[in-house]
N, C-alpha and C positions, 0 to 999 in steps of 0.2 A: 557453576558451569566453568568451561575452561576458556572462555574466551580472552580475545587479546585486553590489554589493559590499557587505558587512554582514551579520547573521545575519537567516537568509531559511528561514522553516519553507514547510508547506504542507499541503493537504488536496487529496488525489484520489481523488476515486468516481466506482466505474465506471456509468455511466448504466443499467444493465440494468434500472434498476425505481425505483421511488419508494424516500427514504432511511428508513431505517429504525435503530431503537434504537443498533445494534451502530455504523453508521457516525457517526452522531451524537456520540456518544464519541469520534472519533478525529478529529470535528471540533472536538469541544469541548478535548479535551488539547491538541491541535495548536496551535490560536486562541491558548488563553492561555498555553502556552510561549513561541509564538514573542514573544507581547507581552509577557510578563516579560524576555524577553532585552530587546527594544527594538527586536524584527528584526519583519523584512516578513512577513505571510503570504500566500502565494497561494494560488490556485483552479484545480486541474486536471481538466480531464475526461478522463480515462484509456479511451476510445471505442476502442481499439486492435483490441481483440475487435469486430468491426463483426457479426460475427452475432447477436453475444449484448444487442448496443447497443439498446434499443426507443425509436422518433422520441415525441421529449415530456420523455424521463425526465430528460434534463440539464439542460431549462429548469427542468419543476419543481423540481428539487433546488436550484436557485439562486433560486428564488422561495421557497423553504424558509429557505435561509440569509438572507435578505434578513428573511423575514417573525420568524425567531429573531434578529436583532441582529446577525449577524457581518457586519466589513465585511471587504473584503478588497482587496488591492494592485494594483494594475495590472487589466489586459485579463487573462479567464479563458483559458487554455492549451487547445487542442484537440486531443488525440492523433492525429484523425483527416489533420488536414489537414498533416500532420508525414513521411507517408512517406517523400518525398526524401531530409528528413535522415536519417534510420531508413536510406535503402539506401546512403548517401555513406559512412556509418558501416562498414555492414556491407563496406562496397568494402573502405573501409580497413582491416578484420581478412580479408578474403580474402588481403590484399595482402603481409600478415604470417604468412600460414600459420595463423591462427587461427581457421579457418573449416574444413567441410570439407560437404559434399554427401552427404545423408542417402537412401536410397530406402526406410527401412523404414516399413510403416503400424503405426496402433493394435493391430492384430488380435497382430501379430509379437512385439508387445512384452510378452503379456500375462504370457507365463512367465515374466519379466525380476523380478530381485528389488527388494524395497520397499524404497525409500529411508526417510530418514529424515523425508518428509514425507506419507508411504504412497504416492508415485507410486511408478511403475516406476523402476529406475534404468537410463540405455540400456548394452545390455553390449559398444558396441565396434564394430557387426555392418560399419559399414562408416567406421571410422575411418580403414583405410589405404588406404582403395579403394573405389568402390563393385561389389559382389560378381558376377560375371556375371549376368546377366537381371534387375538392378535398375537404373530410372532415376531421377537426382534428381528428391527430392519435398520435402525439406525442407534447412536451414542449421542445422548447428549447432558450437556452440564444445567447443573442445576443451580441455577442463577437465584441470587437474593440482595435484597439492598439498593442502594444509589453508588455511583460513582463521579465524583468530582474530580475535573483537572484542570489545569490554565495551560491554553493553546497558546506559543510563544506568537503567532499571525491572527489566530481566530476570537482569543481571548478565551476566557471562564468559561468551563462547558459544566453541564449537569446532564445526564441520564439514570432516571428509575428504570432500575435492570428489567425486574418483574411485569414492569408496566408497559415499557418503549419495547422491551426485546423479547422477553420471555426466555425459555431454554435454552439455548443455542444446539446444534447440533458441530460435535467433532469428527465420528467416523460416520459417512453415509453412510445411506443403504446400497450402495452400490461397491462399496468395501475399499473407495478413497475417504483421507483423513481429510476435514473440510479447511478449509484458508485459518479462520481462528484458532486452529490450534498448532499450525505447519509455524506459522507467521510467530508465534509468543515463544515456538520451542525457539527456532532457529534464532531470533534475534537475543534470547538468553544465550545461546551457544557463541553466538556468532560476539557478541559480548559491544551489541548495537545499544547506546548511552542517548541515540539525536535523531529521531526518525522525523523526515523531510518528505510528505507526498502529499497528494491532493486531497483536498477537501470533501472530495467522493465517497473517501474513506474515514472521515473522521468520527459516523455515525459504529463507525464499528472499532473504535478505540477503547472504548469502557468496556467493551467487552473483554477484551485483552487486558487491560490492565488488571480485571477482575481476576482473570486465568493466571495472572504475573505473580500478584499478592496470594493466590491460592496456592501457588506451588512454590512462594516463598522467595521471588525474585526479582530482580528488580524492573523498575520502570524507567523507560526511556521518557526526555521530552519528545513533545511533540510538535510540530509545525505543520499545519496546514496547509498548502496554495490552493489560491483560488482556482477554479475549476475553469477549461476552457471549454466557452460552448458553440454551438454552429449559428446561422440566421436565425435558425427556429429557437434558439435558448437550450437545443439537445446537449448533454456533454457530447466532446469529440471522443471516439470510442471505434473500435474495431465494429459495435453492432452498428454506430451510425455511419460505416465507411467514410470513417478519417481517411483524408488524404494521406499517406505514409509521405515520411520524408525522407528527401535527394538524398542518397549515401554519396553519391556523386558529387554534390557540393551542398551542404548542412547547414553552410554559414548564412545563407537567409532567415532561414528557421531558426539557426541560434541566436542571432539580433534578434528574431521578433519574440521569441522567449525572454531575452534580458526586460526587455522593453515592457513585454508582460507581466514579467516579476516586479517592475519599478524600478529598472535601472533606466539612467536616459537614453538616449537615438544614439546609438554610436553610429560613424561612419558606415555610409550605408557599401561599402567594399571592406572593412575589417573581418581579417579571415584569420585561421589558423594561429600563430602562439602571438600575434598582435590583439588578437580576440580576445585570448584567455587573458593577457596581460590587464587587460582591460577592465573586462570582467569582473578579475580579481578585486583593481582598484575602487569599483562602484557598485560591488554585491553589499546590500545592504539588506539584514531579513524584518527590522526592525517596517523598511520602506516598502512593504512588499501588500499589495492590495489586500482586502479579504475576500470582495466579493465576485463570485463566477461573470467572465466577461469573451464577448468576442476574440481573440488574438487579431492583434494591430498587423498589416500589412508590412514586409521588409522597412525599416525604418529611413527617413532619408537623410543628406549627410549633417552633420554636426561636427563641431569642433573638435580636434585631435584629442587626447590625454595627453 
């Protein structure tokens, strides 16, 4: 691939809705990893899902990161306008037998047992064929093995592909490319060494790395953050109306992010490049929790840096 050379984090939200608490965090860990290493970070819009995308939400999010301080590397990445390579790709694993032509719908699968990320796991139905009176509706990979990794936050992970996940699917049936395969191309291209996001997502990390080594590429680290949940233990999420955050004034929510990540109370008025300064000095990923937790209220005051 042609990406840049050196250590290269990133942040990518998916535009579905204005950003809110839980992604915030995973901009914040992200930013100042990658600037402790000395590496680039970029700015991806993950739009892949184009139904679930709503026109507005990407600009605001990046008028957000703008109005809280981060700066970011290059021209922001747009998942959308990326298909070509998304199906050149998927040529190339047809081309390898790594692909194979799915007819089943949702309805079929419901019986199917729970993986390890509570989806369905698919059981098969038409790995060696597709079945009489079924036509291709979707693409998917044909998973085999275990995949071992050490989470830099979460520690040693293990997933049996066949068992926890089963197929995966790349192009739906609805003729968008699905999240694992948008996400392995781009971060090969994009030439991403440090990937920094939530925990949410970690259940779908073996799967990509599987798709990484399949097509001969490399693997980035991984870090987890803990996940932020609501009273109820929900993650904060656009379906459980997160509250979005003030582009008007961020600096609350970026204290109670540091705060979340494991950095201490900073002054509870530290704004702008007093913030980042700060920040900088007490990002620590090694100090950073593992497990999913409330977010702490704006923090209150503490000693200067």
């Amino acid at each position: 691939m042609n990406g840049p050379i050196g250590p290269v984090g990133r942040f990518a939200p998916s535009p579905t809705g204005p950003l809110h608490f839980g992604s915030l965090v995973a901009a914040l860990g992200s930013y100042l990893e990658a600037r402790a290493r000395g590496g680039l970070w970029l700015v991806r819009m993950e739009d892949v899902d184009r139904p679930r995308c709503k026109p507005g939400h990407a600009d605001a999010i990046l008028r957000l990161l703008e109005a809280a301080g981060f700066e970011w590397d290059g021209p922001v990445m747009v998942q959308s306008t990326r298909s070509a390579r998304y199906a050149e790709i998927l040529e190339r694993l047809k081309a390898m037998d790594a692909v194979y032509p799915c007819g089943c719908t949702r309805a079929e699968l419901d019986g199917a047992a729970e993986g390890s990320d509570g989806a369905p796991v698919y059981p098969g139905t038409c790995r060696n064929g597709l079945p009489p009176g079924k036509t291709a509706r979707a693409w998917r990979l044909r998973m085999a093995g275990s995949i071992d990794f050490d989470d830099l936050v979460q520690g040693p992970q293990h997933q049996d592909l066949p068992r926890e996940v089963g197929d995966c699917v790349l192009l739906r049936a609805d003729g968008y490319f699905a999240y694992q395969l948008a996400v392995v191309v781009d971060d090969a291209h994009q030439g991403v060494d440090h990937v920094v996001r939530g925990a949410d997502l970690i259940h779908s990390t073996a799967r990509q790395i599987y798709l990484q080594r399949l097509l001969g590429w490399q693997t980035p680290q991984y870090a987890h953050l803990p996940v932020a949940v609501d009273a109820d233990g929900q993650k904060l999420s656009k379906q459980t109306h997160a509250a979005p955050v003030d582009a008007r004034d961020p600096w609350p929510a970026l204290r109670a992010a540091a705060v979340f990540l494991g950095m201490p109370a900073p002054e509870c008025h530290l704004a702008g490049t007093d913030f980042w300064q700060w920040a900088h000095v007490y990002w620590n990923l090694a100090g950073v929790p593992r497990a999913m937790r409330l977010p702490a209220p704006d923090t209150p005051p503490a000693a200067s840096v």
